[in-house]
N, C-alpha and C positions, 0 to 999 in steps of 0.2 A: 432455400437452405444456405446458410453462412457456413464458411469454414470456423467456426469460434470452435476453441480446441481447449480442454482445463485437464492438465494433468499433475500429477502430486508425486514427488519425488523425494526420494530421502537425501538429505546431506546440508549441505552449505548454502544458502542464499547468494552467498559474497563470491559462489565459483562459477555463478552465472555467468556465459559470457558480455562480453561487451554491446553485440545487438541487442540485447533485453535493456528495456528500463524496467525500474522498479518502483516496488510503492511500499510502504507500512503504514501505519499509527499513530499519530500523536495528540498530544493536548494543543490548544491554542495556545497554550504560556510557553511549547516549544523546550521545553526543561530537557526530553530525553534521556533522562538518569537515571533508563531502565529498564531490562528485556532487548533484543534487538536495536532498539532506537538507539541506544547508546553504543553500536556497531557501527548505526548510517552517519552521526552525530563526528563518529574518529574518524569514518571513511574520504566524505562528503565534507563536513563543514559547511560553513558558510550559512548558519546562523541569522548572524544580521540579514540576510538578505530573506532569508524564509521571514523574520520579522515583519520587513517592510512592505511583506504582500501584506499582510496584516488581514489573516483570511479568520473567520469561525468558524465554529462548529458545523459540521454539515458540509462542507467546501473542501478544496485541496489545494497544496501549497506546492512549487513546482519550481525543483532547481534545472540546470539542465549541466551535465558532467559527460564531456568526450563524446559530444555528438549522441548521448541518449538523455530519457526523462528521469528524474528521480521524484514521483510523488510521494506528498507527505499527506496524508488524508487527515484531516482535521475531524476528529472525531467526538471531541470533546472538551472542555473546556478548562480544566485544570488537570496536570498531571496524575495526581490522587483521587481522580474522579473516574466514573465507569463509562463508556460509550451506551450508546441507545443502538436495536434496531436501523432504526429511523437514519439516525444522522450517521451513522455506517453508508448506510442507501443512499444518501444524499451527497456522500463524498465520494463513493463509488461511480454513480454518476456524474458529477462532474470533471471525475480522473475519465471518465469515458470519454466525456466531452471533449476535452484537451487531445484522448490520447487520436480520437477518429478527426480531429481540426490538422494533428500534425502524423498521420499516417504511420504509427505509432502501430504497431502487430504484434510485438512480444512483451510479454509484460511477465517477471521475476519474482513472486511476492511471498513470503513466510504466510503460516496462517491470521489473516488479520485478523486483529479484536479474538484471537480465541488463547491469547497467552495469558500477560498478567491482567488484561481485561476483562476476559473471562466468557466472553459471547459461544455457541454452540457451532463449530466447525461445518456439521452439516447446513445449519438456517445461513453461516457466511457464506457457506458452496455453493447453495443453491440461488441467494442473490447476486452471487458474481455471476451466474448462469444467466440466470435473468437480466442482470446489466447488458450481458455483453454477446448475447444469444446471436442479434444479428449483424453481429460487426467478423470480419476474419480475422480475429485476434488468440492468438495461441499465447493462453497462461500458463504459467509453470509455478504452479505452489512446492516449495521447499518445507518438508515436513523434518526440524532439527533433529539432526540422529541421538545425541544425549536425551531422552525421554525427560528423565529428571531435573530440570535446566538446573 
């Protein structure tokens, strides 16, 4: 049995502390001109360099800010486009991959893919579960207190 821990908190994403890394959502085109992304986009920067991993769909793109991870999970291919299941899963895993190579245990996350994307909260819960079942990584979903974004 793992210590893998997923708890859901109300408030700020952005008032995690500093041992957390984080991860969200985005397109491959990197636009972020939308929902949270457009939070890590002022926070983070550094744009060009998320470019030059030059990751797809499926994959995760991975700054690194004050000695933690910032994942960007490539979910999809065009801003205006929807994520899948599938490549949800696919970048989940690979953010797993990274996060157990760099001993990586707290991870920050709003609910992914369940905003302006639109995927079911419970089917993302349950594959973060699944991801990350046997690793000892303590999640903390941030569920935004303004309901009505």
């Amino acid at each position: 049995m793992s210590d893998f821990k997923i708890r859901e908190v109300t408030g700020d994403l952005f008032s995690a502390g500093p041992e957390y890394s984080m991860c969200h959502c985005v397109a491959a085109d990197l636009r972020m001109g939308k929902g949270i992304a457009v939070k890590f986009r002022n926070k983070f920067g550094k744009v060009a360099e998320l470019e030059k991993q030059n990751v797809k769909p499926g994959g995760v793109a991975v700054l690194e800010s004050n000695g933690r991870y910032i994942y960007y999970l490539i979910t999809k291919q065009q801003s205006w486009g929807k994520p899948t299941y599938q490549l949800l899963h696919s970048s989940l895993s690979a953010m797993q991959q990274h996060m157990a190579k760099h001993n990586v245990t707290r991870l920050a996350l709003p609910r992914i893919g369940c905003g302006l994307d639109g995927l079911n909260w419970t089917k993302v819960r349950d594959m973060l579960a699944e991801v990350f079942q046997a690793d000892a990584t303590e999640l903390t979903v941030y569920n935004y207190a303004a309901a009505n974004k």
